[in-house]
C-alpha positions as CSV (number, residue, x, y, z in Angstrom):
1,X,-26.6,-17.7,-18.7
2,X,-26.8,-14.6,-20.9
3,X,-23.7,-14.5,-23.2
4,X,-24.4,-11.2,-23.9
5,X,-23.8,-9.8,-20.9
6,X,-20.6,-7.2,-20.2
7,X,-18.5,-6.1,-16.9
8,X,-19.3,-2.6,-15.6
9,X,-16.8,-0.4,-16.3
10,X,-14.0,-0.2,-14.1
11,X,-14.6,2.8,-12.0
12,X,-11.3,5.2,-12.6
13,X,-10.1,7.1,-9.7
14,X,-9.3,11.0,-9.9
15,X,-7.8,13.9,-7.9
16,X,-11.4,14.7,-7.0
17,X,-12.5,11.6,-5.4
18,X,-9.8,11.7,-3.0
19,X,-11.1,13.6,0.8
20,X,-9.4,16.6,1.7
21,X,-7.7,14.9,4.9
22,X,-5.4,12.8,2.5
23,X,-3.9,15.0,0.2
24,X,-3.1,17.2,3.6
25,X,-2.0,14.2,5.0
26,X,0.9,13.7,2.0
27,X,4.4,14.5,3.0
28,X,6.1,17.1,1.1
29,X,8.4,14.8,-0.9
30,X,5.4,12.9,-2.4
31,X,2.0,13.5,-5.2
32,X,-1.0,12.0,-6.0
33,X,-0.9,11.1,-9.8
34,X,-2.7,8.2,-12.3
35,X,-0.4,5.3,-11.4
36,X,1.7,3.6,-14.0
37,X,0.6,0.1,-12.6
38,X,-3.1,0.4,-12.5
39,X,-4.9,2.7,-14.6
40,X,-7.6,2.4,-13.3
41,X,-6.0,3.9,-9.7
42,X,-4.1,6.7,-8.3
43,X,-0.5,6.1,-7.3
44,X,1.7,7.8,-5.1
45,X,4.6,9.2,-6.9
46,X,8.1,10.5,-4.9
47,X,8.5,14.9,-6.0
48,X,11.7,14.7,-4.1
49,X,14.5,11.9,-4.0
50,X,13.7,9.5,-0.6
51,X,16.5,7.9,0.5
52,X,16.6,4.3,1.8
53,X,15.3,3.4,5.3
54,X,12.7,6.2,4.9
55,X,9.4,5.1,7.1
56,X,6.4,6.3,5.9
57,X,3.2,5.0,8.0
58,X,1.5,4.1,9.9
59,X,-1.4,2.6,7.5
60,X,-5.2,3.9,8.4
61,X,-8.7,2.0,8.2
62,X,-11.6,0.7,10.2
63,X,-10.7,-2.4,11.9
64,X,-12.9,-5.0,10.7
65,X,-12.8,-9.4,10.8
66,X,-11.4,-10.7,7.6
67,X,-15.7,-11.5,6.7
68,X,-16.3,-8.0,6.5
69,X,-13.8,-6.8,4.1
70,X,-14.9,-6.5,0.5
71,X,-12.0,-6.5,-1.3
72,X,-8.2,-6.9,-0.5
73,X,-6.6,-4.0,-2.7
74,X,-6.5,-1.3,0.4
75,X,-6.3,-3.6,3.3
76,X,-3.6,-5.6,5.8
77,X,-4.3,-8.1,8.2
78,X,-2.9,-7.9,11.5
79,X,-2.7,-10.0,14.6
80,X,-4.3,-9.0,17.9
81,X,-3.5,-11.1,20.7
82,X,-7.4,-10.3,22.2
83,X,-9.2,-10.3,19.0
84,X,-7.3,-12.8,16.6
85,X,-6.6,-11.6,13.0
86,X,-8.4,-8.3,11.9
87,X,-7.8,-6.2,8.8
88,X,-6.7,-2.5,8.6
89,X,-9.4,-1.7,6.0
90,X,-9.0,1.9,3.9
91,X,-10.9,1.0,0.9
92,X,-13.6,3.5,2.0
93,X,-10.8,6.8,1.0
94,X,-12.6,8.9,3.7
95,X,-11.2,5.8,6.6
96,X,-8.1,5.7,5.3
97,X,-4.6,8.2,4.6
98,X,-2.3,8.4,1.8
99,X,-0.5,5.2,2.1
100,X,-4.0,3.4,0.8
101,X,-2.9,5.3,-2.6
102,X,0.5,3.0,-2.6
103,X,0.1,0.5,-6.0
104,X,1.5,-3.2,-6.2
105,X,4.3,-3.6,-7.9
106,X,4.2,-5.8,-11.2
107,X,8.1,-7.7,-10.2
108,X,10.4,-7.2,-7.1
109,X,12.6,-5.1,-9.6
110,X,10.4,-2.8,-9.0
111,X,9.5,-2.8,-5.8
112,X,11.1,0.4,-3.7
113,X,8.8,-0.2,-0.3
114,X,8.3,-2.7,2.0
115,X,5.6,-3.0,4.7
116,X,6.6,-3.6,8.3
117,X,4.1,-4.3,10.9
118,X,5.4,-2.6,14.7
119,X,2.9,-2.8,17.4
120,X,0.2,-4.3,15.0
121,X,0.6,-0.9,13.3
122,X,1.4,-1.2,9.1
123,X,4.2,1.1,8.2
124,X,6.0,1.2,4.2
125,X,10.1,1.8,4.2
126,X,12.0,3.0,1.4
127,X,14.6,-0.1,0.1
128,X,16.3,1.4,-2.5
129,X,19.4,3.8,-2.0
130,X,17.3,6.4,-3.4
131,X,13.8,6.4,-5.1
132,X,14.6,9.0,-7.6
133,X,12.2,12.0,-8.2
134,X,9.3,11.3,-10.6
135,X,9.2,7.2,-9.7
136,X,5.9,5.6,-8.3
137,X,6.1,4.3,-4.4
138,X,5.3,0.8,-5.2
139,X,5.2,-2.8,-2.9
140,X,5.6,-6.3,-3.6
141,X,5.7,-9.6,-1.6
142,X,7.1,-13.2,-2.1
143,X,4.5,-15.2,-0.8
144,X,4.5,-18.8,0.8
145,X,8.4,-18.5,1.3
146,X,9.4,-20.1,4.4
147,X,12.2,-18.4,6.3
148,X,13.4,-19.3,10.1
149,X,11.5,-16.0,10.9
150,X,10.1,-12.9,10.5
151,X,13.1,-11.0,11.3
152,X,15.6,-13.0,9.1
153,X,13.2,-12.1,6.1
154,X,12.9,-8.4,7.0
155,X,16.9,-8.3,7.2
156,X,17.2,-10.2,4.0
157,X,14.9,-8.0,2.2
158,X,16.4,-4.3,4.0
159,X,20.1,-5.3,3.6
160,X,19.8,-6.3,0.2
């Protein structure tokens, strides 16, 4: 093994990498902007104040088996009764819409999105009262939490 061997630089996205179908795509009350969480990525940042309960969605990519994804940063699996489990896969940015711009949140305190799945279709919702103007759409999950169901952890999460 060579020890002198160093990581590629992280490839930085910009306002001109991103296709001309997303940024017509973006609602009027959000931007494209460096994101606070990931330099390295663009983040989607609210212009106007959102107020909770806002759905945003629904999520586009190809529709590829879990083997043919490359990465997991702009992807979400979904069920399909006929096909089994298949990922919604934008991390090609001419496949997918603004939402693929949407950032992990570091903590839950900062989360102001969650993603619901209707009709095997990904959609974000605003949590908070209000995101504020100028803050950064971001998601977080609590994973491997077991909860009676589904909908008792959506209504624990949108009701606060």
């Amino acid at each position: 093994m060579n020890q002198n061997t160093t990581e590629p630089p992280a490839v930085v996205e910009t306002l001109a990498d991103v296709p001309e179908h997303v940024l017509r795509g973006l609602p009027e009350d959000v931007r494209l902007f460096p994101s606070a969480v990931d330099k390295t990525r663009l983040g989607v940042w609210a212009t106007k104040s959102i107020l909770k309960g806002k759905k945003f969605g629904p999520f586009v990519g190809d529709k590829k088996k879990r083997s043919q994804v490359k990465s997991n940063v702009y992807m979400w699996e979904v069920y399909y009764p006929n096909l089994g489990w298949m990922c919604v896969d934008a991390t090609d940015p001419k496949k997918g819409n603004w939402l693929r711009y949407i950032n992990w949140a570091r903590s839950g305190k900062e989360q102001n999105l969650f993603p619901l799945e209707i009709n095997r279709t990904i959609y974000y919702k605003s949590l908070k009262v209000s995101v504020s103007e100028k803050n950064q759409l971001l998601l977080y999950l609590i994973r491997y939490i077991s909860f009676p169901s589904t909908q008792s952890l959506i209504k624990l999460i949108l009701d606060g």
